[in-house]
GUDRENFI-654256 format. One record per residue (C-alpha): residue number from 1; residue in one letter; x, y, z. Coordinates in nm, 3 decimals, decimal comma, always signed. Layout:
REM GUDRENFI-654256
R  resi  resn       xx       yy       zz
R   NUM     a        X        Y        Z
...
END
This chain:
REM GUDRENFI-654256
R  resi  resn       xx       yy       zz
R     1     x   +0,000   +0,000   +0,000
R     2     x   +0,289   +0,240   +0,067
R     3     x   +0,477   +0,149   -0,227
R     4     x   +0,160   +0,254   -0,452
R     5     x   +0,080   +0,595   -0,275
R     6     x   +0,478   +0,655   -0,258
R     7     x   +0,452   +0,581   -0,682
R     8     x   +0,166   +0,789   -0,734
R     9     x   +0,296   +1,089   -0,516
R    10     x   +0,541   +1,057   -0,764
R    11     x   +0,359   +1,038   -1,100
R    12     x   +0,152   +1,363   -0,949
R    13     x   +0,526   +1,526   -0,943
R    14     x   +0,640   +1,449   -1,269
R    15     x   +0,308   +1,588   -1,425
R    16     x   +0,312   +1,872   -1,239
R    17     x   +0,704   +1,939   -1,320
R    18     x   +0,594   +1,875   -1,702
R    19     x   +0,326   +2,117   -1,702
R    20     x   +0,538   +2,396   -1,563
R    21     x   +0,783   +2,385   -1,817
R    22     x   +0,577   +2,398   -2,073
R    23     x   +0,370   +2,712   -1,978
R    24     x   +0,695   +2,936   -2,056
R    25     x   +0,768   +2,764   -2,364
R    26     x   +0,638   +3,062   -2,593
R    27     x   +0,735   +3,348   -2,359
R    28     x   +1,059   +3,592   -2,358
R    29     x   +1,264   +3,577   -2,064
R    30     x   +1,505   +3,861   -2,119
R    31     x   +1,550   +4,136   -2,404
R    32     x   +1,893   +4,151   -2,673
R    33     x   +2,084   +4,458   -2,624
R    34     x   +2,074   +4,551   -2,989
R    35     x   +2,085   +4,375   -3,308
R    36     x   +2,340   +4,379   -3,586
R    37     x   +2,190   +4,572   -3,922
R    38     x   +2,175   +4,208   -4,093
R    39     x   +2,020   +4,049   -3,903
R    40     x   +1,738   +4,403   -3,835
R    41     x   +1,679   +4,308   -4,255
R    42     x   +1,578   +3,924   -4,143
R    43     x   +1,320   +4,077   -3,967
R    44     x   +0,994   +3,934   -4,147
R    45     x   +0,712   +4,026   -3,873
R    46     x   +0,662   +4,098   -3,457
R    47     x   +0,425   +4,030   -3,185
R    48     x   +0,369   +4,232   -2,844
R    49     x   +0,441   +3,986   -2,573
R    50     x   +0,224   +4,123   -2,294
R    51     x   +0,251   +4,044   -1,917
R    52     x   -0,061   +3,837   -1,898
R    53     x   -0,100   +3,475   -1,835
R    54     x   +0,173   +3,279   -1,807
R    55     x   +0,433   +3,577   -1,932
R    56     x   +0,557   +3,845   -1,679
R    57     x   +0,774   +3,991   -1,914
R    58     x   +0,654   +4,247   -2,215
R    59     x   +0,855   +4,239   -2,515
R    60     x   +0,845   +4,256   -2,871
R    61     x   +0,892   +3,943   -3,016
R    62     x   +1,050   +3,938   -3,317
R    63     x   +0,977   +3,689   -3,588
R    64     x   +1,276   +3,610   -3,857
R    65     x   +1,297   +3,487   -4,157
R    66     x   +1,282   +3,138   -4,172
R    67     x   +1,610   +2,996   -4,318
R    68     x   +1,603   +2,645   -4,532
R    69     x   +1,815   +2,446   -4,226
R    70     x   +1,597   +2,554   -3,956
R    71     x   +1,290   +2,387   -3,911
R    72     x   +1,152   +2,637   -3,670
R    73     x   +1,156   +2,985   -3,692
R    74     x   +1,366   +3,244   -3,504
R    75     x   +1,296   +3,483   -3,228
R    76     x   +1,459   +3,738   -3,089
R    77     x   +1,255   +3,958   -2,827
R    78     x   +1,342   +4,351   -2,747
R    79     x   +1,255   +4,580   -2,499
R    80     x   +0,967   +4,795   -2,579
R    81     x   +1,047   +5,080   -2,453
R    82     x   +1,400   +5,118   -2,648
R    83     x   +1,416   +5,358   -2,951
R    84     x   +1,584   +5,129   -3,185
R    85     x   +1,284   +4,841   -3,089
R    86     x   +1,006   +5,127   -3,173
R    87     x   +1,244   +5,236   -3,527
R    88     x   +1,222   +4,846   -3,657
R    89     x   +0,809   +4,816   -3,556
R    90     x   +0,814   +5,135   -3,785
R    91     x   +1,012   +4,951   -4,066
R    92     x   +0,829   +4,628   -4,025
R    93     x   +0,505   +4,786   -4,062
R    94     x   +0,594   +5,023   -4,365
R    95     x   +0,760   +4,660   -4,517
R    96     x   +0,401   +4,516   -4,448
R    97     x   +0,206   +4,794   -4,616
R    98     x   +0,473   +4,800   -4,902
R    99     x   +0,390   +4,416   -4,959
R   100     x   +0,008   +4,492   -4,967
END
């Protein structure tokens, strides 16, 4: 009896431990300092990362351009409140209304 409440004390910790992993899989943990002007040109789209949920961070979450060898794509999240961040959501969206 001991050894199945000792095994399913520990199932109950595993799944828990699984669980909270996952829920920051999709959120920024820290900001890049800047970006070199290459890679600002791989830029293909963003996303506000708000502190809601499971995030306590807000960032801007940039989305590049998805190279033939990866088979995810990139991300590379920036501080919101920096002036370079707010200069590449310009160029993004003038790229995006360019496109359309």
């Amino acid at each position: 009896m001991k050894f199945q409440a000792l095994f399913f004390l520990l199932l109950l910790t595993c799944m828990y431990l699984s669980v909270a992993q996952g829920s920051y899989g999709n959120c920024c943990l820290g900001y890049v300092d800047e970006m070199k002007p290459n890679a600002r040109r791989n830029i293909e789209s963003y996303r506000m990362q708000e502190t809601d949920g499971d995030c306590n961070l807000r960032a801007v979450v940039f989305l590049m351009k998805k190279r033939k060898s990866r088979k995810t794509q990139r991300t590379v999240c920036a501080n919101p409140h920096k002036l370079w961040v707010q200069d590449m959501i310009r160029t993004v969206d003038m790229r995006m209304l360019m496109q359309n």
